[in-house]
N, C-alpha and C positions, 0 to 999 in steps of 0.2 A: 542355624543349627540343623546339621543332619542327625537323622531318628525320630521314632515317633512312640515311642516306649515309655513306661513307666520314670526312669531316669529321667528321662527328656522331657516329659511331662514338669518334672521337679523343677529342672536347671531352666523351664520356660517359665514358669511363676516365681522364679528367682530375678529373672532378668525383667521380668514385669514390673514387678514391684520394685525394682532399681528403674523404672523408666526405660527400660530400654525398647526398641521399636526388632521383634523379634521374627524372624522369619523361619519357619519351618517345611526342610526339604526332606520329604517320602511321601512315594507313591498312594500309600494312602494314610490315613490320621485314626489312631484307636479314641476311645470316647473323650477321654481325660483335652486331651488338642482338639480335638473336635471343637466341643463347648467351647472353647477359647476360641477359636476359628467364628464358632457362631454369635460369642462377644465381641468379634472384631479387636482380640486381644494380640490376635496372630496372624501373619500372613503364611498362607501356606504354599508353598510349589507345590505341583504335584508331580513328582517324576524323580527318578533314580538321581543324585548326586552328582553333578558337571562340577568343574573347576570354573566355569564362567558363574558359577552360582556363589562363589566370592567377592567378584567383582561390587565393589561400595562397600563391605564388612568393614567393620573394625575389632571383633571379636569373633570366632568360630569355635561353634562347640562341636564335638563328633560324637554323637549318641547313638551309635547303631550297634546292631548286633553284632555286625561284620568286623572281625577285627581287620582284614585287607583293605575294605569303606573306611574305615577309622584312620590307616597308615596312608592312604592316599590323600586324605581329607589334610591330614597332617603336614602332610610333603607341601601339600599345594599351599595351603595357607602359610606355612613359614617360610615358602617361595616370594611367597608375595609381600613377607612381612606383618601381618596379621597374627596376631592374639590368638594363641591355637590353647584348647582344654579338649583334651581327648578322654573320655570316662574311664577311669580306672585303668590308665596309660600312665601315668607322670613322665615315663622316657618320652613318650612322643610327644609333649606338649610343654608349651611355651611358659603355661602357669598352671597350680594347682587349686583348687576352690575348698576354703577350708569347711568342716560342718560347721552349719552356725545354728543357735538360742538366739533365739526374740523374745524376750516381753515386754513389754512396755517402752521405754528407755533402755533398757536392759541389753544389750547384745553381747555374747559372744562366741568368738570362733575357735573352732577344735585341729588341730592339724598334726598327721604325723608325715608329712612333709611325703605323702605321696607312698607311702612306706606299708601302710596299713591303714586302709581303708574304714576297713569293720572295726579295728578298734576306736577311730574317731568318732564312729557312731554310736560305738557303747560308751563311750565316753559321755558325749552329747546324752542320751537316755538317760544314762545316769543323773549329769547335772542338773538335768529336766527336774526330776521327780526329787532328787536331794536339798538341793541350792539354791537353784532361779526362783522358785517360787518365794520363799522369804526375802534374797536381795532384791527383786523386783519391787517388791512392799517395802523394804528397806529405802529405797532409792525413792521411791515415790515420797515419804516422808522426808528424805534427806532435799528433795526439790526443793518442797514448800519451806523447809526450816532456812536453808541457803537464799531464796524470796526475801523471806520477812527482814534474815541479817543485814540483808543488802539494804533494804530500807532501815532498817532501826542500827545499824551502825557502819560509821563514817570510816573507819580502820580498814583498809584491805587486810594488814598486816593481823589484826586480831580479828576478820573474820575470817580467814584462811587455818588459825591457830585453833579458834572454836571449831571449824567445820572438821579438822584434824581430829580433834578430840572425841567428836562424836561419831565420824566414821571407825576410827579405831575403838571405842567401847560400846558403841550399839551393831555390832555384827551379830546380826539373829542366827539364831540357831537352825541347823539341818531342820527339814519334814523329819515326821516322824517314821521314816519309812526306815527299814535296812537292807544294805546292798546283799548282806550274805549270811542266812540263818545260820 
């Protein structure tokens, strides 16, 4: 990953928490990569962005301020054949990263296919504070109920019909929040 920013900060505890073994190339590291540096979460280069600084990737993020760092970064990695995510690029890059919700079991991901950015995000807020929070709780009871079935009955075919039944009439209702007085 080239950059050491806010963004890069994000898409570094994305790829952490997916296991990934992340390396970060700028000359120097703001707080947020730091601490991870000082976790031993991240390895960090220190020094302006080489194309030899690809060499063993199998995914290249470009986080930099520079959009000219950003389109070289680009060049070189789809040279090489490398998995290129340019931030808020989608022409320069090989794939897009959609917004994603976590809670629990719970995930999901937002995407306007590169198209609009900020609306994926309002989107995602949105969900946050409308949705996830009840299906999160929703899903958590749907685990243990799908458990017990498995044990107390022999039918795939009528535990599949029951757990139908109950996903489609117990969708819990929105937070009490509204999007728009």
């Amino acid at each position: 990953m080239a950059g050491a920013g806010v963004v890069a900060l994000r898409k570094a505890r994305a790829l952490i928490r997916s296991g990934g073994k992340v390396y970060v190339i700028s000359k120097t590291l703001k707080r947020g990569l730091a601490g991870l540096k000082k976790k031993k979460e991240i390895f960090h280069i220190p020094s302006e962005y080489r194309k030899k600084h690809l060499r063993g990737a199998c995914l290249v993020i470009a986080a930099t301020n520079n959009s000219r760092v950003n389109a070289r970064i680009s060049k070189d990695a789809l040279a090489l054949q490398i998995l290129t995510n340019v931030v808020d690029s989608p022409e320069l890059s090989s794939f897009i990263v959609p917004s994603s919700i976590g809670k629990g079991d719970l995930i999901i991901s937002i995407s306007t296919s590169g198209k609009a950015p900020g609306l994926s995000k309002r989107i995602r807020k949105d969900l946050e504070t409308l949705l996830v929070p009840g299906y999160a709780r929703f899903l958590k009871a749907l685990r243990s109920i799908r458990a017990d079935l498995r044990q107390r009955c022999a039918k795939p075919r009528l535990r599949r019909m029951l757990m139908h039944c109950l996903v489609n009439a117990g969708v819990p209702p929105p937070e009490r929040k509204r999007i728009l007085k």
